[in-house]
Every structure is written in structure tokens, then in C-alpha cells.
N, C-alpha and C positions, 0 to 999 in steps of 0.2 A: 228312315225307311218306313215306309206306311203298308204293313200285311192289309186283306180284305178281312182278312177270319181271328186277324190279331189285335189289329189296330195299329196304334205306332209304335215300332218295337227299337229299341238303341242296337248299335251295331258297333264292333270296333274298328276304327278306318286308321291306317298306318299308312306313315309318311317318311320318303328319305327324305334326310337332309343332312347338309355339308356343312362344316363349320371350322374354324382355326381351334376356339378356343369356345368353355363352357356358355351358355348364354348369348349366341352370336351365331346360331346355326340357321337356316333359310330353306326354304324346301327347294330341293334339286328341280323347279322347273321352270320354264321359260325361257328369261333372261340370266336368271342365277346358274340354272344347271347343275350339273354333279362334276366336279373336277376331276380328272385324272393326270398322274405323273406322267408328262411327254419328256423326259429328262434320258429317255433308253430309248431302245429298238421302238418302230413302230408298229402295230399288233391292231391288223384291220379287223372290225369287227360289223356283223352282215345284218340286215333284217330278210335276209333273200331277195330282197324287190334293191338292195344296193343303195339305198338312201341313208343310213346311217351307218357311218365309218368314225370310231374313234381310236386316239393315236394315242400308245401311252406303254407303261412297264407292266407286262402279266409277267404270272409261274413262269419257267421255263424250265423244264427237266434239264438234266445234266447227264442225266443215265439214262436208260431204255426205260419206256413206259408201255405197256400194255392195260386190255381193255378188262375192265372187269365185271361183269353181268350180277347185277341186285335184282334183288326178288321180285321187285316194282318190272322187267326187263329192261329198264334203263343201263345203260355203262357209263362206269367212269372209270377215270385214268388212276391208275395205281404205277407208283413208281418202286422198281423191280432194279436196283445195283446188280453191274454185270459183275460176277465173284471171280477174281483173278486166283489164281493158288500156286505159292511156290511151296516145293520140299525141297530139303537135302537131307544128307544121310553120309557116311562116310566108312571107312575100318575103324576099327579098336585103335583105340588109343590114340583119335585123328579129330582135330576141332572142325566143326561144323558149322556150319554158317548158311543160315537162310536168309537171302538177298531178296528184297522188294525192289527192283530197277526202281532209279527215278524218273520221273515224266514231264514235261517244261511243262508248268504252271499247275501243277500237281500236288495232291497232298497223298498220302497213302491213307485211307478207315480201314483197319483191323477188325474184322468182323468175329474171329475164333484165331485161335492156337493150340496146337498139338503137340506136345512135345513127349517122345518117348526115349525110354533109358534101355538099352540091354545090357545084360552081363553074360557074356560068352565064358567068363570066369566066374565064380565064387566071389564078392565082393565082400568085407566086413563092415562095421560099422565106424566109422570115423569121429574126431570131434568137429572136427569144420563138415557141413554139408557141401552138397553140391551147388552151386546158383550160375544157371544162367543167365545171360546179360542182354542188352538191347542197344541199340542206336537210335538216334533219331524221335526216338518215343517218348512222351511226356513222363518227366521225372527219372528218368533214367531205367525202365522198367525191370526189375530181376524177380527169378521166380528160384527159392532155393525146394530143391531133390533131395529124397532120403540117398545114403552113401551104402547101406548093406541091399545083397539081392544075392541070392541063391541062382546058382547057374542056371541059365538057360529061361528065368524067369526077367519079367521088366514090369519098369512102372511107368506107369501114364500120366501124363499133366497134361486138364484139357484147360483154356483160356478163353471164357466165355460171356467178353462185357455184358453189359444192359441195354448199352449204345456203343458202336463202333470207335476204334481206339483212333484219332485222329493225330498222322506224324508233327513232329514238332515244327521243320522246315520245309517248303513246301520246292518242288524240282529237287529232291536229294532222296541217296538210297536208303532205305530203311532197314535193317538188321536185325536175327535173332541169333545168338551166341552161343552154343556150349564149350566148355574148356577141351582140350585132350585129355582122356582117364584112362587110364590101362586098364583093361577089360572090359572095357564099358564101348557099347554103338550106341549114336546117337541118330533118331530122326526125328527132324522141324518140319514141322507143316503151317504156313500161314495162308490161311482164304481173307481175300480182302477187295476192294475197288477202289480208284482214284477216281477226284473228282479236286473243285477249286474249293 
């Protein structure tokens, strides 16, 4: 590049290019081009005048996407999981069971869990705790409950992955379990979405 006021000044000029394998790459143009995988859906792409169309596998959300405005006001697509939520709950001394339906071709992601203890009674302290159980979920999931609680008081277990608890089997219900306790209500809350 030759300035009037500079003289000849170096520039950095950047190139795609496609390749299998290190050492064997070719600049995407002409006759080489830039490959893309036509192996899936076909996904037309525009220059607005309609002259170039290529066919090949993009993203594809799975869940709802909405827009999201950057500071630049460009948008992009931010993917938002619709959160499904089941509770149960039951009387004293009655096991509870929080059901995830299963969905054909479905996995259940666990995104939280609530699990609260009451005691409508005076509870004392036990040597076995309390655990409840799981199906379907990786590793067999239990979470064990302290056993003593002062009437009319309860304790909370909240369940808060990093990343969404993905089911073991995919089209199958997925479960959270508390035993029967005499004086003890239990309520399950699970927020979650399926997806493949």
C-alpha cells in the first residue's frame, strides 16, 4: 500500500482458507472455494440481488430464540429454554413424587430443584437421615435431609447445577422422590426444558 504522506507502508491482509489436513490449505477462492457440509437441511443464504445461495448444515435452535440489542445496536440471537415446572406436594406422612412427563425424542435438562421438608409435628433427631431419590437421572441422584425440626418450622434444599442436569434416557418420565415420614410434608419443585 503506497500513503502520499507515508510512503510505502506494510498492511496485514488476511485470508480464508480450507483444508483437510495441516499444510494442504488453499485460499477459498475461485475454483477451490470454501466448502460447506450439504449433508442436512438446506439453509439458503442471500446477497439480496439473489445470486448467491449456499446449501449446507447451520445452528438451528431447538428452543425459542429471541433478539438481543448490543451496544454497537446490532442484534443477535440469544437462545432463551422455555422452563417447564412441575410441583407436588401431598399430606403427612404421604410420599411424593414429582413427575417430568416424558416427550418422544426427548431428554428432560434440570435446570434447579426445590425440595422443602415440613414438620407439622416436633421431629427428633434420627441416626439414618432422610434421602431422597431420583429416576432417570444420571448416577442415580439422592439428596439426604437433616431428620430433627421443631414444629411448624422446615428446611429447604435448593439444587442448583452449573449446567443443566441432563435425563439418563431420552422419551422416559423422569422423577424426584421423597419417602412417607410421619409428620413430615413434603414439596418438589423441579424447573426444567426438553430438548434432543
Amino acid at each position: 500500500m503506497v500513503d502520499a504522506a507515508l510512503g510505502t507502508v506494510k498492511a496485514q491482509f488476511v485470508k480464508i482458507m480450507d483444508g483437510t489436513l495441516d499444510g494442504t490449505a488453499k485460499a477459498a477462492v475461485g475454483a477451490a472455494g470454501l466448502k460447506v457440509d450439504a449433508s442436512g437441511a438446506a439453509v439458503p443464504i442471500t446477497d439480496n440481488a439473489g445470486s448467491l445461495t449456499v446449501d449446507g448444515v447451520f445452528w438451528q435452535a431447538t428452543q425459542p430464540v429471541s433478539a438481543v440489542a448490543m451496544t454497537d445496536g446490532s442484534q443477535v440471537a440469544q437462545l432463551r429454554p422455555s422452563t417447564l415446572i412441575v410441583t407436588a406436594t401431598a399430606a403427612v406422612n404421604t410420599i411424593v413424587t414429582a413427575t417430568l412427563p416424558a416427550v418422544a425424542g426427548q431428554f428432560h435438562y434440570i435446570t434447579s430443584i426445590n425440595i422443602v421438608k415440613y414438620a407439622s409435628v416436633a421431629t427428633v433427631g434420627a441416626a439414618a437421615p432422610t434421602v431422597v431419590t431420583s429416576t432417570n437421572l444420571p448416577g442415580s441422584l439422592a439428596w439426604t435431609l437433616p431428620t430433627a425440626l421443631a414444629v411448624g418450622t422446615q428446611y429447604e434444599h435448593d439444587v442448583e447445577p452449573a449446567s443443566p442436569i441432563k435425563s439418563s434416557v431420552v422419551n422416559t418420565a423422569s422423577t424426584v422422590v421423597a419417602a412417607a415420614l410421619a409428620s413430615i410434608i413434603y414439596r418438589i419443585t423441579v424447573y426444567y426444558y426438553v430438548s434432543a
